[in-house]
Backbone bond lengths (Angstrom), bond angles and torsions (degrees), N, CA, C in turn:
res aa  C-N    CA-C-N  psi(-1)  N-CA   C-N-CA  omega(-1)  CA-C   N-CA-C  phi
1 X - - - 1.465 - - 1.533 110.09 -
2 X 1.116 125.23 132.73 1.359 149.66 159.06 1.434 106.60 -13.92
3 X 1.463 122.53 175.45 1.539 105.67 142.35 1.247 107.68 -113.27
4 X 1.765 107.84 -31.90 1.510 93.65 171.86 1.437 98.00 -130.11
5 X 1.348 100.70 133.45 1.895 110.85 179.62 1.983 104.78 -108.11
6 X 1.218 120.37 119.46 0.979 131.53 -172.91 1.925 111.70 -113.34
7 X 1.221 123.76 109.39 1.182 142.24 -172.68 1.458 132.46 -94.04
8 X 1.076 136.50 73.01 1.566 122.22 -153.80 1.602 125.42 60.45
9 X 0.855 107.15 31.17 1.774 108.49 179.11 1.217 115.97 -48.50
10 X 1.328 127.40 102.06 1.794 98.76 165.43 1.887 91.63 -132.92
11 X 1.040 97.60 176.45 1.563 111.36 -165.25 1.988 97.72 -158.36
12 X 1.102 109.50 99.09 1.722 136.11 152.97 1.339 114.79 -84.00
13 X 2.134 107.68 122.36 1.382 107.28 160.17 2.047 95.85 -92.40
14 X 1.842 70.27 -178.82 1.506 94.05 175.13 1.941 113.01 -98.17
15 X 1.146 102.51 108.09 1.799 78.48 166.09 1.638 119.07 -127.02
16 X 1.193 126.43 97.04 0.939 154.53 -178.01 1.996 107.07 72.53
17 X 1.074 123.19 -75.93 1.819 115.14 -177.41 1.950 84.36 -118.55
18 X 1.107 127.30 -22.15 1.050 119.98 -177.22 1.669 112.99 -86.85
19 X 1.901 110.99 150.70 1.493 106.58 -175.05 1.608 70.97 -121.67
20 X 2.117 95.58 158.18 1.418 105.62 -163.24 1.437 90.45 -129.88
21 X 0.965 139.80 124.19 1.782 129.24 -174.33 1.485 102.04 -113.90
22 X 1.383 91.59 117.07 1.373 112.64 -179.56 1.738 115.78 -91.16
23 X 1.174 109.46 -22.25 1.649 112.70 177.59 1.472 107.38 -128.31
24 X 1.451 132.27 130.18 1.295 135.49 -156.12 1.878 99.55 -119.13
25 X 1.082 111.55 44.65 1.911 90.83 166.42 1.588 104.45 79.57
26 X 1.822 97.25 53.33 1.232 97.65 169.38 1.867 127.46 -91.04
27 X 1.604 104.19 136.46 1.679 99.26 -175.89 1.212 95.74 -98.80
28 X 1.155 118.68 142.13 1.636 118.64 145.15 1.636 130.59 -177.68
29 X 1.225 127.89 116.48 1.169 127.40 156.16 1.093 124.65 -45.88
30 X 1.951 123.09 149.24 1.183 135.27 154.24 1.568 111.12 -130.23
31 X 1.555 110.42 133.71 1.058 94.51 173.71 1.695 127.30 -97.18
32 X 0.977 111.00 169.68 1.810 111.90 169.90 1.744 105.99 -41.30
33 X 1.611 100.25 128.55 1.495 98.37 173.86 1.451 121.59 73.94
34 X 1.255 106.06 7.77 1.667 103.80 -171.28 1.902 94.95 -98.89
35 X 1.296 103.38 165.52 1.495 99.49 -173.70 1.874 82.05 -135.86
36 X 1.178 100.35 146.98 1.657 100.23 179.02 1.610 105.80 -159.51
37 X 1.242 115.02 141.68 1.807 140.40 154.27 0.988 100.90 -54.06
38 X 1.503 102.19 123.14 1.942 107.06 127.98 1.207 121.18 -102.89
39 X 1.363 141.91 147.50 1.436 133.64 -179.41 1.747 94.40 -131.45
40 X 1.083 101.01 -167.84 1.966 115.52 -159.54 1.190 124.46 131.68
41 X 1.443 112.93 144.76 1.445 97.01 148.41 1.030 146.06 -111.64
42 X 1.278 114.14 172.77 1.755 108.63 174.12 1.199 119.86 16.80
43 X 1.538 145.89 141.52 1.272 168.03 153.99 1.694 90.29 49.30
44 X 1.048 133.44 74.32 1.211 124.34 -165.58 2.174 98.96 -131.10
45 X 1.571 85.81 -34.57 2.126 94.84 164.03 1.181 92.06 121.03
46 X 1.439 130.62 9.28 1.231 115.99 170.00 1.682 137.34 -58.94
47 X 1.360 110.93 -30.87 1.312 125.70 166.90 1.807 114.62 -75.08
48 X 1.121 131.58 -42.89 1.478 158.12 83.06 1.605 85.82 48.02
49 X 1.167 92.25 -129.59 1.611 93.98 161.69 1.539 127.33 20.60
50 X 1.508 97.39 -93.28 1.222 115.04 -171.19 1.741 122.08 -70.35
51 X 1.684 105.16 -19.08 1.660 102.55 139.64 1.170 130.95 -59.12
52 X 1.132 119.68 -30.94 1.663 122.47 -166.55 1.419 87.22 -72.97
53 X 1.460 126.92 -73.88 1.715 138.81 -129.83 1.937 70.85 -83.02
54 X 1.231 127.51 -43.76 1.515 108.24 177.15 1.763 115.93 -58.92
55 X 1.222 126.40 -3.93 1.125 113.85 -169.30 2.009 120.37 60.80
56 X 1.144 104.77 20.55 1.556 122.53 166.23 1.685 93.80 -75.06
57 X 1.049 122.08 -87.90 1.587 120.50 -178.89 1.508 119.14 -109.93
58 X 1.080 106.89 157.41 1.786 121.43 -144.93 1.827 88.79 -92.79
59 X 1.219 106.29 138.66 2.187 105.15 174.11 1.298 101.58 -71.28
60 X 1.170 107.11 174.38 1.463 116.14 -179.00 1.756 104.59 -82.39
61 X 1.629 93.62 -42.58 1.880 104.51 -170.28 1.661 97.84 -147.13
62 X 0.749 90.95 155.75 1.572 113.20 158.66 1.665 113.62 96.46
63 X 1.082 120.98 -167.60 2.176 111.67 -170.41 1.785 104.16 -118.52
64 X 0.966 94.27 168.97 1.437 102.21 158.43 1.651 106.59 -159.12
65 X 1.190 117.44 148.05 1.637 116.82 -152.07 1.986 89.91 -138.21
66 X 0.702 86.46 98.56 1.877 92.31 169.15 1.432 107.88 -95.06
67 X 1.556 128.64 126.38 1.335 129.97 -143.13 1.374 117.05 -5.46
68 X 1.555 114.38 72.35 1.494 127.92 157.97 1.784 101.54 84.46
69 X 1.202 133.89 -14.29 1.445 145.60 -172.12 1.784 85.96 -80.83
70 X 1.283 108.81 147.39 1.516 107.30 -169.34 1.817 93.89 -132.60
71 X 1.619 95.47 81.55 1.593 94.79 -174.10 1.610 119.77 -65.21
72 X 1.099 113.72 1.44 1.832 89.92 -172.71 1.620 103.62 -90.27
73 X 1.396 100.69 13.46 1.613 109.31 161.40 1.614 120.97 -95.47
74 X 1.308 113.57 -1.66 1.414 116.07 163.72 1.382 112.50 -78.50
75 X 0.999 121.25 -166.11 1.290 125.69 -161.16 1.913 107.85 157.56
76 X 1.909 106.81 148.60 1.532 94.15 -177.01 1.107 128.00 47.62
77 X 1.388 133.48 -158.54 1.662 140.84 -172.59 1.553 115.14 -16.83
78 X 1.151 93.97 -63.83 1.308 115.28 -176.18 1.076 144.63 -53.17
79 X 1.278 98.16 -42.44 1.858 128.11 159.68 1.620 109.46 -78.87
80 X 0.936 101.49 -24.97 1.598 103.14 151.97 1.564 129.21 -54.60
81 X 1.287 88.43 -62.15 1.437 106.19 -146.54 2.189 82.50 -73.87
82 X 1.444 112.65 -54.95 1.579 103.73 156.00 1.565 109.28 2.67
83 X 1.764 90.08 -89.81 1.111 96.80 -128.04 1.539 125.86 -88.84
84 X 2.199 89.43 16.03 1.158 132.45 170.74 1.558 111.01 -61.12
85 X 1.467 104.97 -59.42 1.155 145.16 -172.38 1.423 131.82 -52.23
86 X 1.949 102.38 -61.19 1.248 102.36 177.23 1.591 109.95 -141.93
87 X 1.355 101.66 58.92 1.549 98.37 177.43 1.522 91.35 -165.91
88 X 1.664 110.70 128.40 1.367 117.46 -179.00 1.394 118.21 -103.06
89 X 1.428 147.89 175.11 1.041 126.40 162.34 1.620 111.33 -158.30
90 X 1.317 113.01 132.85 1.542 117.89 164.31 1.466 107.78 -100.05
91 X 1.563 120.02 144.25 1.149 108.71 -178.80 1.784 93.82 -140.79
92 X 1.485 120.14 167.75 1.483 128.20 -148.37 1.517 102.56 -75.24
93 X 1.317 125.63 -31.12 1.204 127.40 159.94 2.121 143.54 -91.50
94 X 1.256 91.72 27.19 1.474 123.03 -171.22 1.900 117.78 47.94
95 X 1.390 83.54 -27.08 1.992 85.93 175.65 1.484 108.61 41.97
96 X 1.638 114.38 69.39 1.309 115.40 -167.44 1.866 80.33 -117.58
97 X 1.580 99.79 174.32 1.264 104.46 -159.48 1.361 73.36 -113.64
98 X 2.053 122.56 118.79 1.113 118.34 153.75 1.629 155.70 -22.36
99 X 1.565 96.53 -40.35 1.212 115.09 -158.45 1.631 92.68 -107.61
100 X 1.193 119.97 22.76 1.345 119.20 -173.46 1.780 110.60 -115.60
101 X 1.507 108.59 153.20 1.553 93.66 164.72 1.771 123.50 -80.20
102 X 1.476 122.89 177.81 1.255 114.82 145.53 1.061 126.02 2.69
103 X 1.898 88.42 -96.36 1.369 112.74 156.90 1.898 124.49 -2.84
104 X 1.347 89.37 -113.27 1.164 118.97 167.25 1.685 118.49 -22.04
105 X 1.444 127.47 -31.56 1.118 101.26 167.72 1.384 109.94 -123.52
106 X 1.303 120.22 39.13 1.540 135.12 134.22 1.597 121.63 -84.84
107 X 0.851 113.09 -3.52 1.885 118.78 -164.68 1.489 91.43 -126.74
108 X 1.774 127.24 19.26 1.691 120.35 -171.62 1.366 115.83 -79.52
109 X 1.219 105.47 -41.33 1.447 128.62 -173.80 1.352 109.10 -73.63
110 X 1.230 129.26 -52.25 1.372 139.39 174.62 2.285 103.71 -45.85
111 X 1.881 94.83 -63.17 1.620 111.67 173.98 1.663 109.22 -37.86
112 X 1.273 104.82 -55.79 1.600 129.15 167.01 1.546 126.18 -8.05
113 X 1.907 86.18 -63.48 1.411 109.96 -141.01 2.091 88.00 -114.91
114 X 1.441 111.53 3.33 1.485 125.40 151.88 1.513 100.93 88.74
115 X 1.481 127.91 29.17 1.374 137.64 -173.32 1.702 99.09 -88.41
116 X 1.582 115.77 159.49 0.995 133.97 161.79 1.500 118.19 -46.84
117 X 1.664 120.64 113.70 1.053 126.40 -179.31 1.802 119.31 -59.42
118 X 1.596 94.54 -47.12 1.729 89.57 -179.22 1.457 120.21 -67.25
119 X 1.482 127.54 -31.98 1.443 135.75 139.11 0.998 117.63 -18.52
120 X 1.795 125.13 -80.33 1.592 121.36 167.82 1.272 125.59 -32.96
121 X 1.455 119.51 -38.91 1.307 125.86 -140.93 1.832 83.80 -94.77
122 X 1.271 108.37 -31.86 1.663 100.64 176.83 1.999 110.13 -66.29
123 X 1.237 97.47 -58.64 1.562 110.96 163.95 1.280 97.64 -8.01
124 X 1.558 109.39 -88.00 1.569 144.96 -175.24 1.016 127.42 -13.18
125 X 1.416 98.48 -69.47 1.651 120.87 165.77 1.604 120.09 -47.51
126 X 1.666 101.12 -56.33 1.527 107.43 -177.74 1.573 109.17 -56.69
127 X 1.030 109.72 -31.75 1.304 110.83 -162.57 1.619 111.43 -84.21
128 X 1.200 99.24 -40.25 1.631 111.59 175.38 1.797 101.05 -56.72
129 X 1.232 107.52 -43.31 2.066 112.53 -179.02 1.388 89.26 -55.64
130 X 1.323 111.04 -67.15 1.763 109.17 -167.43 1.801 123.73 -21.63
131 X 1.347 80.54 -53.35 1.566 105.84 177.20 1.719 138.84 -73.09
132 X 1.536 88.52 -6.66 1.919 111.71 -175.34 1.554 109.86 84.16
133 X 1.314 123.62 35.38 1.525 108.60 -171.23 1.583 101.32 -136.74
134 X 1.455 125.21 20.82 1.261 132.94 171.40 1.841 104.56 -40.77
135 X 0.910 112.76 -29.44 1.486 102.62 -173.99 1.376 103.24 -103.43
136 X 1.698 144.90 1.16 0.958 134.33 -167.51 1.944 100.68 -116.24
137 X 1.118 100.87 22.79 1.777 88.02 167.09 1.476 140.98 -88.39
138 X 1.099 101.12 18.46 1.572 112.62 177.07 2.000 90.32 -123.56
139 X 0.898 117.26 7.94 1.344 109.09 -177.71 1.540 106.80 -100.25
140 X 1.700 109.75 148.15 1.881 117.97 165.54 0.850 100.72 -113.97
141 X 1.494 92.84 162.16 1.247 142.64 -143.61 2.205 97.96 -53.62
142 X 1.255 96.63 -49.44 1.473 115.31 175.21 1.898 110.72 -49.88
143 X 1.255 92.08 -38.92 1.522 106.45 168.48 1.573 140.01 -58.94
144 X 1.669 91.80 -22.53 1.500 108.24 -176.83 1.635 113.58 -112.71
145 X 1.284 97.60 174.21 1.974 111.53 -178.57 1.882 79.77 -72.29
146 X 1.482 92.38 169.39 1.414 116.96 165.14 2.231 96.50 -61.29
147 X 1.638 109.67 -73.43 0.824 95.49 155.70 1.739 159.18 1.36
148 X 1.374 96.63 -67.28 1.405 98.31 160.99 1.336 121.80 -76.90
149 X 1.440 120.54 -39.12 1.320 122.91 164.12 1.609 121.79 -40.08
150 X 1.339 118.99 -42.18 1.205 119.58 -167.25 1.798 89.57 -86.14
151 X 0.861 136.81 -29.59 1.713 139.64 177.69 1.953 99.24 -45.35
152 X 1.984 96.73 -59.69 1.312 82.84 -167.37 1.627 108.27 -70.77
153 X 0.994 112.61 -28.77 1.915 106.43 178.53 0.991 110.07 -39.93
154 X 1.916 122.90 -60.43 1.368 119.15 172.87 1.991 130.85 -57.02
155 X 1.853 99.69 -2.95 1.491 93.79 174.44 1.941 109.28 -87.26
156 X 1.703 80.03 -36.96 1.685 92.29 174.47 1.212 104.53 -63.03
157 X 1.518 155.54 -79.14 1.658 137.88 179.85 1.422 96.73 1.22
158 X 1.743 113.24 -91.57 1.890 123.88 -163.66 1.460 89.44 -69.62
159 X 1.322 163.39 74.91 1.208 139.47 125.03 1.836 97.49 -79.65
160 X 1.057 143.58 -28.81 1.580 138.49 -160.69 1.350 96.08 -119.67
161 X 1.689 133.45 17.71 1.295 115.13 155.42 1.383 106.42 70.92
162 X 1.268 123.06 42.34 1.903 109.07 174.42 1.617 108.11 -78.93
163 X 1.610 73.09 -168.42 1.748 94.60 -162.38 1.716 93.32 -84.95
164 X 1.590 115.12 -55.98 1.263 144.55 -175.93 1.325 109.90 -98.63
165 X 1.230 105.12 153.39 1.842 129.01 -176.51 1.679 103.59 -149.18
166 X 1.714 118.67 91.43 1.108 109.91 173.60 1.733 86.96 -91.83
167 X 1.600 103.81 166.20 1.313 123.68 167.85 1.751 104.15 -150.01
168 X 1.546 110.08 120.35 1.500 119.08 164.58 1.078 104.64 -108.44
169 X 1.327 103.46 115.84 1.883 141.52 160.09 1.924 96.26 57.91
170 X 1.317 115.52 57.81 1.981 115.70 -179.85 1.200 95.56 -60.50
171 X 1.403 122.53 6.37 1.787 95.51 173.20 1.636 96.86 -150.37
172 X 0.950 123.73 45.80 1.506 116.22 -173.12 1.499 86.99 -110.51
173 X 1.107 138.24 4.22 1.426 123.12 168.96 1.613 124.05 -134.25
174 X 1.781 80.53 42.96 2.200 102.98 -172.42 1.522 81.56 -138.92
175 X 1.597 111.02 137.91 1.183 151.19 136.23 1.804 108.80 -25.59
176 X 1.428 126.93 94.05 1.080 121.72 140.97 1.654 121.65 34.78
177 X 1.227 104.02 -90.71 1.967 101.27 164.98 1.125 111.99 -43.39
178 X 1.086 111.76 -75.95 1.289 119.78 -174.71 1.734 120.78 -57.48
179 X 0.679 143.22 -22.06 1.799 160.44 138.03 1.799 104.61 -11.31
180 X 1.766 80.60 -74.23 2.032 95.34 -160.23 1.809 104.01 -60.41
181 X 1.426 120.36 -20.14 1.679 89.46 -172.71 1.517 90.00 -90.57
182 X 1.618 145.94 -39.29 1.365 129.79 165.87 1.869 108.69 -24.95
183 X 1.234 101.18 -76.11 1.793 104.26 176.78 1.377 92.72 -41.28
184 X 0.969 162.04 -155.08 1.761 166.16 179.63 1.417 102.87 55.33
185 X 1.385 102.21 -77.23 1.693 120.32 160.93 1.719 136.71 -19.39
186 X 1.560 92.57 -40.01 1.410 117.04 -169.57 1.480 102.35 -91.13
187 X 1.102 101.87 -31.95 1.485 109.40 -178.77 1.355 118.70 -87.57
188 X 0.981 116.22 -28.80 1.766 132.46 -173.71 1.467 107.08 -83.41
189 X 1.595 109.56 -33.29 1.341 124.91 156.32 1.394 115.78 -27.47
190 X 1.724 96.44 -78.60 1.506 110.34 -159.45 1.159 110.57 -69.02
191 X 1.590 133.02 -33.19 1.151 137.82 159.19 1.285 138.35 -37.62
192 X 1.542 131.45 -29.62 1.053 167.68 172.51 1.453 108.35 -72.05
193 X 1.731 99.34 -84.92 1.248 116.41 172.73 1.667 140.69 -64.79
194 X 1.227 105.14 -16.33 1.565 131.80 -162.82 1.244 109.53 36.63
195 X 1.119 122.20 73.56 1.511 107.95 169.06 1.875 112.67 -127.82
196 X 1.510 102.33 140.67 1.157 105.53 179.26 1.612 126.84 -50.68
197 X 1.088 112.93 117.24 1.563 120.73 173.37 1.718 128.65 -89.89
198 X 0.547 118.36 150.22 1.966 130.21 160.14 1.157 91.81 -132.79
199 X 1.831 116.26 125.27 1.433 111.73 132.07 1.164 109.64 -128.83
200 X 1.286 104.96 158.41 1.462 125.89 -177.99 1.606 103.68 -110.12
201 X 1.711 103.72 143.08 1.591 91.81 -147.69 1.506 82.37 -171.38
202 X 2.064 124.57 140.28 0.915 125.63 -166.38 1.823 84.92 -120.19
203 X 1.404 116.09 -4.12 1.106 108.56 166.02 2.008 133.59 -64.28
204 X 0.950 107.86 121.10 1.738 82.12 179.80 1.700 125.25 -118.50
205 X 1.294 83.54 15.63 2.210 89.88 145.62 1.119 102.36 -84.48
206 X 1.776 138.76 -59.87 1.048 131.26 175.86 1.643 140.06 -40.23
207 X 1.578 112.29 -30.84 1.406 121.15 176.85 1.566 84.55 -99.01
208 X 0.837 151.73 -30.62 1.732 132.15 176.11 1.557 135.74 -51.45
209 X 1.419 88.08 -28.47 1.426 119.26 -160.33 2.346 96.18 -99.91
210 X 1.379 104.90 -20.54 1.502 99.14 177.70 1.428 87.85 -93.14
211 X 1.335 111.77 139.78 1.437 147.58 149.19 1.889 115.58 -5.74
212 X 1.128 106.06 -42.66 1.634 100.04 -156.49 2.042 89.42 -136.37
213 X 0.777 154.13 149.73 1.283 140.67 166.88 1.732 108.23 -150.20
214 X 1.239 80.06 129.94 2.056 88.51 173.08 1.186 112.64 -129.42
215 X 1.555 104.02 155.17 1.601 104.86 -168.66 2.025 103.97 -120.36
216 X 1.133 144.31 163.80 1.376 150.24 -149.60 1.572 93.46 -133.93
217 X 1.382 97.40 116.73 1.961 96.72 173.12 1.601 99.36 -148.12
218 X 1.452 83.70 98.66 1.908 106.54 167.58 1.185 91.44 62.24
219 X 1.505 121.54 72.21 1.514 124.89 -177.03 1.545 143.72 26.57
220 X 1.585 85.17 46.22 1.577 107.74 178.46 1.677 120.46 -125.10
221 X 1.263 131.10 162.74 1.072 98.80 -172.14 1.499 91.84 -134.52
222 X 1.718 112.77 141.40 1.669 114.82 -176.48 1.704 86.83 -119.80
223 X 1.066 107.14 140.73 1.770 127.25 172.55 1.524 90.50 -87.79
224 X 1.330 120.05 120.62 1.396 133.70 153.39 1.149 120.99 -79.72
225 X 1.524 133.73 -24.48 1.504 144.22 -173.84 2.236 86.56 -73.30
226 X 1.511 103.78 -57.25 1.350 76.93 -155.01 2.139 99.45 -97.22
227 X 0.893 106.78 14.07 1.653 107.02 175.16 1.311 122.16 -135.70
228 X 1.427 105.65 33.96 1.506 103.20 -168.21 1.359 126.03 -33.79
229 X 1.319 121.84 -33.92 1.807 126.74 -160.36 1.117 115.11 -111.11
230 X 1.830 126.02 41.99 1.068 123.97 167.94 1.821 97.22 -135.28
């Protein structure tokens, strides 16, 4: 079994009397441990996407089954508490809580989800070393490079141990230098940790270099790993 089996997905906004369908009847498996690209361009549903299968916004039609559990039938608490649980996320602008430390907004989700603070705070720590920022945990967000910021986002994703790790564009808003040790990072991550990835990424050394890669055309999705020549 899959870990996540995806069935007709599509997802339509509203804009004013007109509906605009941004995802067209997407299939696709992922398996456990697999790390995979999306590529595209512009307005193409790639971010889109990765709300839906994040459980950020609900599809219009179709399933998605995370080990055989067919969440777009949750709803409230529950879909919470999910998507608390087993789905991590870095996103291109770190969405760190200012007024917070390091620390503190690596250990959020865990605080969140009503777990033992001194527990987290061990989590926290390890995870923050993992990442090169052992000396930056009493520091905010205001305090750090863009860089480091995006480091702790990626400790916060694994602070609760998920199943999944989506990331939209973790480096599309870092400078080149600063970019390649995140890519290093991301990888050294999954290696370590094994956990299944999606990123979505306008880079294309970066989606070349993950294992499986798919690309998004007018909210469809073609696997390049296994059909390259069409």
């Amino acid at each position: 079994m899959a870990l996540v089996s995806i069935r007709g997905l599509r997802k339509s906004f509203q804009h004013g009397k007109s509906s605009i369908e941004v995802l067209r009847g997407i299939d696709l498996d992922v398996e456990d441990g697999e790390m995979i690209s999306i590529v595209g361009t512009s307005g193409v549903g790639k971010s889109t996407f990765l709300h839906v299968l994040g459980t950020l916004d609900e599809p219009t039609s179709g399933t998605i089954k995370f080990a055989g559990r067919d969440i777009t039938k949750m709803r409230g608490r529950e879909l919470a508490r999910f998507r608390n649980q087993t789905i991590g996320f870095v996103f291109q602008f770190h969405h760190l809580m200012q007024e917070f430390t390091a620390l503190e907004n690596t250990i959020l989700p865990g605080l969140i989800a009503g777990l033992s603070r001194r527990k987290l705070e061990e989590r926290g720590r390890s995870l923050l070393d993992e990442v090169g920022l052992s000396h930056r945990l009493t520091h905010r967000p205001g305090e750090m490079s863009g860089g480091e910021q995006q480091r702790v986002a990626l400790a916060r994703a694994l602070v609760m141990e998920p199943k999944l790790v989506l990331a939209d564009e973790p480096t599309g808003n870092l400078d080149h230098a600063t970019s390649e040790p995140i890519h290093e990072l991301i990888f050294r991550l999954n290696e370590v940790h094994g956990k299944t990835m999606i990123l979505v990424t306008h880079n294309p050394q970066l989606a070349s270099r993950l294992p499986r890669r798919l690309e998004m055309i007018d909210g469809t999705i073609r696997d390049l790993t296994r059909d390259p020549g069409t």
